[in-house]
C-alpha positions in Angstrom: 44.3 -21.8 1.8 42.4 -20.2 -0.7 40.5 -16.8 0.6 36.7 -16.3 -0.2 35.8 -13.1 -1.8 33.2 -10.9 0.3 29.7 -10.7 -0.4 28.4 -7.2 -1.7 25.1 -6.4 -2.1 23.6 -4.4 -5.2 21.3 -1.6 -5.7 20.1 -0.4 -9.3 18.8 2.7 -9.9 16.7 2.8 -13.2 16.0 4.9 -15.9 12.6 5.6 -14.7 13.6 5.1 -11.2 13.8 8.0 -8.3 15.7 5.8 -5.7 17.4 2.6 -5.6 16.6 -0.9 -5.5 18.1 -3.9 -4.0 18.3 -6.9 -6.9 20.7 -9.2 -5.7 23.9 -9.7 -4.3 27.7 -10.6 -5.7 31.0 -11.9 -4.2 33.9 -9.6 -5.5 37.3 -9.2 -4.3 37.0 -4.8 -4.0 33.9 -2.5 -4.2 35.0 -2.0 -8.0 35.3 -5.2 -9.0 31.6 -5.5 -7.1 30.3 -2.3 -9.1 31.6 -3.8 -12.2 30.2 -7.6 -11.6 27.2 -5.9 -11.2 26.7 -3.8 -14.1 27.5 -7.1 -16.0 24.9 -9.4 -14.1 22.3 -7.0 -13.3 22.1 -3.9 -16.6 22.4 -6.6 -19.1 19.7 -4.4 -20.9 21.1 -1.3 -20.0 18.4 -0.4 -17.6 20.8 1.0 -15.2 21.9 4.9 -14.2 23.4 4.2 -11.0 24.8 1.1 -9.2 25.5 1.3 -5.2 27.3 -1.9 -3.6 27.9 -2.2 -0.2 29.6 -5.1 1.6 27.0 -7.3 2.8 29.3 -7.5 6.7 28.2 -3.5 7.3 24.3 -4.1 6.4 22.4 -3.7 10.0 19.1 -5.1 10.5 16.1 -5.7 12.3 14.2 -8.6 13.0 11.2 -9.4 11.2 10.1 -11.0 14.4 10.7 -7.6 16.6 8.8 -5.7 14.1 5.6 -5.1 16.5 7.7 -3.6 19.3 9.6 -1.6 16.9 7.1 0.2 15.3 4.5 0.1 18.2 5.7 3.7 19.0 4.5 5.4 16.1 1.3 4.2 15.9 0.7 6.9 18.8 1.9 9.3 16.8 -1.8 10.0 14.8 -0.7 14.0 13.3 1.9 12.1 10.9 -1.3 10.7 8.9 -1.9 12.3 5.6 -6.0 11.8 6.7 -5.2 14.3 9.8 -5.0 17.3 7.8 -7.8 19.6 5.6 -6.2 19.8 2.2 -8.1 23.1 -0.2 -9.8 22.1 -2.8 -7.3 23.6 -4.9 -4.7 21.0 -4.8 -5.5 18.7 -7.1 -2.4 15.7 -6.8 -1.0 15.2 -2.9 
């Protein structure tokens, strides 16, 4: 019986980039084979500074469907809100 790889998922940090982002996902048989199946698939123009995979089985998350009960609590949190707060006159790009 032949065994299936595990699916990784890929994150691409760019050149111009400050975090990652999520572009697409991979089956690979170890987290470098996954790094380097991705630096072939997704920098094919040598975009790319960073590459994160993670197995796709250790990804968590929550149900588009739950998100009103989920985030109901911080709508009562108003002081979070950049519009709560007097900025001086002085700073020019917040």
């Amino acid at each position: 019986m032949k065994k299936e790889w595990p699916l990784w998922e890929v994150f691409i940090r760019s050149k111009s980039g400050l975090h990652h982002k999520h572009v697409g996902s991979l089956h690979a048989a170890d987290a470098e084979m996954a790094i380097e199946h991705a630096r072939d698939v997704y920098t094919r123009r040598n975009e790319g500074v960073s590459i994160w995979v993670v197995e796709s089985k250790y990804i968590t998350a929550s149900d588009p469907a739950d998100a009103d009960p989920l985030f109901e609590p911080a709508k009562d949190k108003v002081y979070r809100h950049p519009t709560f707060y007097n900025l001086p006159d002085e700073v020019k790009h917040m």
